[in-house]
N, C-alpha and C positions, 0 to 999 in steps of 0.2 A: 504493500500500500504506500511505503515511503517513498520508494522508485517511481512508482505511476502519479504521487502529488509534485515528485520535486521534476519530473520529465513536464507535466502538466505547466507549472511554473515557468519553465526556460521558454517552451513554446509559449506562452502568452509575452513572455518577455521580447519576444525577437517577431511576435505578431504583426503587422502596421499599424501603425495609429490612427485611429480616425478611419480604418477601411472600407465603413458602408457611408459613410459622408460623401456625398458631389463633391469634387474637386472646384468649383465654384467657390464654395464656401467657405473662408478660409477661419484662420485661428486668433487668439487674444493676440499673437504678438506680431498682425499683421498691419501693413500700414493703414494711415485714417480713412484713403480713397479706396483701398480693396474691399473693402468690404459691401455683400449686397445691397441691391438698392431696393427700392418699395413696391416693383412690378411684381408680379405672378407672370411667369414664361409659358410659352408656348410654344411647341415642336413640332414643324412637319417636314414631308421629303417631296420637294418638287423634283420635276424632271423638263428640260428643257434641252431643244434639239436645234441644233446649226446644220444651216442643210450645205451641202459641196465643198465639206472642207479638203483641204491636203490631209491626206493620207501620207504622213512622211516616213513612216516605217516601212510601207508596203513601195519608199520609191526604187525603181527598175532602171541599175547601172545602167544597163545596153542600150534602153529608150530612151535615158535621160530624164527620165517625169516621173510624179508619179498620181496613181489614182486619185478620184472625188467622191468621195462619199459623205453621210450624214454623221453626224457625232453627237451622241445623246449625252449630257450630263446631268447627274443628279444634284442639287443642290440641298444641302441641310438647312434648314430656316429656323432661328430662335428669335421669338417675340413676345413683347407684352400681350398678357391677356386674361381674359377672367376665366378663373381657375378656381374652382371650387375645395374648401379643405379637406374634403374626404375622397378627391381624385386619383388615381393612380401615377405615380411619378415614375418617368420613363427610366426602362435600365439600355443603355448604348449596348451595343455588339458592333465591332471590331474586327479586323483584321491587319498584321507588320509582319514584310516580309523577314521570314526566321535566316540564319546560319542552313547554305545549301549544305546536303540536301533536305534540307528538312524543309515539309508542308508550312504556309504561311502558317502564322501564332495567331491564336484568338484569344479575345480579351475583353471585357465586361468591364463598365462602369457605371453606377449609379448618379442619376440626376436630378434636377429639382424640378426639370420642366414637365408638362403635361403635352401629350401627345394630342396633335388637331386639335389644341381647346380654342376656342371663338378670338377673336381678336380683340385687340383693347386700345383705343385713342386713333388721332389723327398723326398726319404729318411728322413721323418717328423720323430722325437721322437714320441711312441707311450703311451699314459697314457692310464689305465685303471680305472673305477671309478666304486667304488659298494658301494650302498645307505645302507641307516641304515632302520633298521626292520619295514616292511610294509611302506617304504617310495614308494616315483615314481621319477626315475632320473631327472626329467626335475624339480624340486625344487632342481635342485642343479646347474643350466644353470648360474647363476651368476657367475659360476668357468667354467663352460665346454666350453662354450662361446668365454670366457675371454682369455683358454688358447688355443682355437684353431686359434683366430689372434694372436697369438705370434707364429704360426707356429707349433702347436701339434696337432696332431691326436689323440681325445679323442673320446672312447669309457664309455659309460655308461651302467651298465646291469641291466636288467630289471627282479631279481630276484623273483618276483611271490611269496613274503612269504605270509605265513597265515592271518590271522590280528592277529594284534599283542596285542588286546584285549582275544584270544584265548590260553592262559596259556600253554593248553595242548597240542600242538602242536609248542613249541618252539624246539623241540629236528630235528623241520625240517632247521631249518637257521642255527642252529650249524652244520649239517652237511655237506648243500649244500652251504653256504656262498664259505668256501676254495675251494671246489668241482668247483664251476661256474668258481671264479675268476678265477683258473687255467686253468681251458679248453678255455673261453674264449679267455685268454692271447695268449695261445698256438696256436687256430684257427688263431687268425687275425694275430699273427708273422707270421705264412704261406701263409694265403691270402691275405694281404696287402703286405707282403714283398715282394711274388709273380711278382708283376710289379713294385718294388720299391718304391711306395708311401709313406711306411713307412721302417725305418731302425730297425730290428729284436732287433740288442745291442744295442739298446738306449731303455729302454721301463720304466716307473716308475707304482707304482701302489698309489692311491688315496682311501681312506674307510671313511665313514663316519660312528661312532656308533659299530653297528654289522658288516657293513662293513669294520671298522677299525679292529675288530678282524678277518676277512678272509684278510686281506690284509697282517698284522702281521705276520698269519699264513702260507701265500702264500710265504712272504717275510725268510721262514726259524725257525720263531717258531716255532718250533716243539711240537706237543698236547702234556702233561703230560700224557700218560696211565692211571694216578690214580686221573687226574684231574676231577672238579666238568664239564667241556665242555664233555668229553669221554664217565662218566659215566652219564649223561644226557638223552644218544641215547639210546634208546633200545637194547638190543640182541647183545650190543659187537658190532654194526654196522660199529663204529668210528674208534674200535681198530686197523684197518691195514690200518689207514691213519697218528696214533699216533705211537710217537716216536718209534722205533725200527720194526715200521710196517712194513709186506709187500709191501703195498701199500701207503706208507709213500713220496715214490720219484717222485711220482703222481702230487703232489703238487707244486713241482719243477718248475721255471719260468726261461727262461733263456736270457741272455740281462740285466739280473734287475737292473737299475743303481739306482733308486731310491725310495722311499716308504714315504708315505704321510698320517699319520692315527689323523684323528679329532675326537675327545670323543670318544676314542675306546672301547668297548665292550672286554670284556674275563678277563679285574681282577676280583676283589675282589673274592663273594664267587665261581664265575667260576672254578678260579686257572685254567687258561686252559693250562698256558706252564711250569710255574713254572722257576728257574730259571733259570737251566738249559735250557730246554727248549729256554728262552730270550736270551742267547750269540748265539743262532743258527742264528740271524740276522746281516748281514755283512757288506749290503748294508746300502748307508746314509739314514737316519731317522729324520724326522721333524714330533713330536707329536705338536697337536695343542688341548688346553682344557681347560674348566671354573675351577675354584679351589674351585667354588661350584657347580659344577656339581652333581644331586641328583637322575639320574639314573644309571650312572657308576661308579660313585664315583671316585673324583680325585686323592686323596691321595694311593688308592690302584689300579689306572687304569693309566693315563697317566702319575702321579709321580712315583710311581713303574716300571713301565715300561720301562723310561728314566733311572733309577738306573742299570735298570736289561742290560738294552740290549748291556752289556760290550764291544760286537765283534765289534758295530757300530760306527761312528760318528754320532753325536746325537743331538737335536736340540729339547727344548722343550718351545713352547710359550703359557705362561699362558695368559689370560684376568683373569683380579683380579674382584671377582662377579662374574662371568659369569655363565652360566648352561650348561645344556646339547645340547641344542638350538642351535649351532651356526656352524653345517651344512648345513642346508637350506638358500634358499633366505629369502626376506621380505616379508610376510604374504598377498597373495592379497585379493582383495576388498572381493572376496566371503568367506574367510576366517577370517574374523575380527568381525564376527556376535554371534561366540558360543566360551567360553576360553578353550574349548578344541582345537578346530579349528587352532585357531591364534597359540597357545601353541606348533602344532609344529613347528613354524618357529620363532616364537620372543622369543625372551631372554628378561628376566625380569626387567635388569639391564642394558643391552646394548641395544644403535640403531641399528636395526640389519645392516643397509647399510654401518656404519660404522664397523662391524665384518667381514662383505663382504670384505671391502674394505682392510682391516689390512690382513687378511687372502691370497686374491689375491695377496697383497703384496710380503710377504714372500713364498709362495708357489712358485712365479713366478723366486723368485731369487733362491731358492731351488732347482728348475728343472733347469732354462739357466746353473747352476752351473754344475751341475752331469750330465743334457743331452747334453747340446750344449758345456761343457767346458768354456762358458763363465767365466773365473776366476775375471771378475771384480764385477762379482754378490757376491762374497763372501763378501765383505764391507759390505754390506747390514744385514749379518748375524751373523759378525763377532763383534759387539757392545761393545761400550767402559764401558756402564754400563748396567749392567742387568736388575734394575729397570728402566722404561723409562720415569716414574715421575721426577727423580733427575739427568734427563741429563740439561745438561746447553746451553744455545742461548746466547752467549755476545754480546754486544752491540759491534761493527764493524762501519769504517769507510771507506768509504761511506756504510751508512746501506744496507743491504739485503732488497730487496723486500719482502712485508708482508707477502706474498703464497710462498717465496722459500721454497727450502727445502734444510733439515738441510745437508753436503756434509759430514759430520761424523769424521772428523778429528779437532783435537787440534785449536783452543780452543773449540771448539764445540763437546759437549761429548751427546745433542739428538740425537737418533736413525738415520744413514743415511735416507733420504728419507722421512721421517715426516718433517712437516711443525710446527713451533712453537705456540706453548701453544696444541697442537693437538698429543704428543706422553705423554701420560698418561694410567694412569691401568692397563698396562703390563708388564711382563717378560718374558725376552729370558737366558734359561740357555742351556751351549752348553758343550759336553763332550766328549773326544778322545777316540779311542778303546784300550784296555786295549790290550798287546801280549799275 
């Protein structure tokens, strides 16, 4: 009986915390802005179809082309809406590509939204979110969640890349990344704006990875022609969506107040925009990345990037450590068995619920700012020190409660909205558009 209490023990010990909790929802020691808002979510799965597209995996050496066909995407939609308390809350089902050969990994997450419930209000801000390479949106439901009780209409697209173990078939996400996002954007400005639900000039876009580079892209990067992204595609495919293309205004989004790209895909040896290219971005920009990030590389991805993109107002928050990991939720139960598995949702260095949470943060005050014009949200971003290590909490009379959090003004130079001894390992650098 002692052996079966104290085996009982270690396993609850080494459990997860919080395992049946939405990844939404974050903890006591998360920042002031992550945390839920006052909506009741709602969950459905559109499906919307682009008729004659390129077909660029199926292009044919010998003829030089390749086929047209239609391309059906599914789009995941989280929304405000009235939602009854004794409704059923939706559980996600999953799939990431595992360590070959092994069958893709499935994976379950619990949510807070309710499936097809009715919709709730007018004219919602609308974000668009596109996953990183061979991901599944609904491992990103800790943000989508998050920001459809704050009153956003998010859409997630459910881009169908290859697996992303298959080398030879990356020339298919460089092309349709941009491609979806914009068509996407452009459908649901029509069909949502249609009855008001959402408001067309309010619309931001969200990428995570690969996604970060169509979201870039979407947002006015324009492709280098002579870049390593263009010449990548087959037969020139790319050429008349790059810069000085025909089909270059294709890509065009309109409304775009805001852009949101985490470990964004298309530096280093990509060169997809070059610098030129980077001042084509107008709208505000909040990069979010590890600064050891060792799939896209920091220094020539999301530091480059923040250098380049002159036209913008610009926002880039490091976590110091970090990797490439830190678009996803926290790793569920079925995913903590093989380190490929886990690998893509934990970071190495950071807890992920805490990246969740620092992320929702900022993100949240980024969009109230640019979508809703909330101008108080700017405090939040506008930090009195860049490193968030060396912000200072003085001792105050009558003290501060221990979970306050910090209001960001004099004497108090930690990060608005963290709680003390709890803003560390990061940097916010921020930078005005050049005329």
């Amino acid at each position: 009986m002692r052996t079966i209490l104290l085996l009982a023990i270690v396993a609850t010990c080494f459990a997860p915390v919080h395992a049946g909790e939405p990844p939404s929802r974050y903890g006591v020691d998360a920042p002031e802005l992550a945390h839920l808002g006052q909506d009741a979510v709602g969950f459905k799965t559109m499906r919307l179809i682009q008729h004659g597209q390129i077909d660029v995996l199926a292009f044919d050496v010998a003829k030089g082309s390749a086929p047209l066909s239609d391309r059906t995407l599914e789009v995941d939609l989280w929304y405000p809406a009235k939602v009854s308390p004794s409704a059923p809350r939706v559980r996600y089902e999953g799939t990431l590509v595992s360590e070959p050969p092994a069958p893709p990994a499935r994976f379950s997450l619990p949510g807070l939204a309710v499936r097809d419930a009715p919709q709730s209000g007018t004219g919602h801000p609308l974000i668009i979110v596109s996953h990183g390479y061979s991901n599944d949106p609904i491992a990103m439901s800790w943000l989508t969640e998050n920001l459809a009780s704050k009153g956003y209409v998010v859409a997630a697209i459910r881009h169908e890349d290859p697996p992303i173990t298959d080398r030879a078939a990356f020339a298919g996400p460089l092309l349709r990344r941009p491609l979806d996002i914009a068509f996407v954007a452009q459908s649901l400005q029509s069909m949502l704006g249609a009855d008001y639900f959402v408001d067309p000039e309010r619309t931001a876009l969200i990428g995570y990875s690969m996604g970060g580079y169509g979201v870039l892209t979407v947002a006015g990067a324009t492709l280098d022609p002579d870049g390593g992204a263009v010449k990548r595609v087959p037969g020139g495919l790319m050429l008349p969506f790059a810069r000085g293309g025909a089909m270059s205004d294709s890509l065009k989004v309109r409304g775009l107040r805001a852009v949101v790209a985490i470990s964004p895909a298309g530096g280093g040896s990509l060169a997809s925009w070059g610098a030129e290219g980077m001042r084509g971005i107008v709208a505000p920009l909040l990069l979010i990345a590890g600064n050891e990030d060792r799939t896209v590389d920091y220094a020539t991805g999301a530091r480059a990037i923040f250098d380049l993109a002159s036209g913008a107002h610009r926002y880039l928050l490091t976590f110091k450590g970090g990797g490439h990991a830190i678009g996803l939720g926290p790793a569920p139960d079925s995913m903590r068995r093989k380190l490929w598995d886990q690998d893509w949702f934990e970071d190495p260095v950071w807890r992920k619920e805490r990246i969740n949470a620092i992320n929702a943060h900022f993100i949240t005050a980024f969009l109230d700012l640019h979508l809703k014009g909330d101008t108080s949200r700017a405090a939040y971003l506008d930090v009195s020190v860049s490193e968030s290590s060396v912000g200072v909490w003085p001792v105050t009379t009558p003290p501060l409660a221990y979970d306050a959090y910090s209001p960001g003004t004099a004497p108090f130079t930690v990060w608005k909205g963290f709680q003390r001894n709890h803003a560390a390992g990061l940097e916010l650098l921020q930078s005005s558009p050049v005329p």
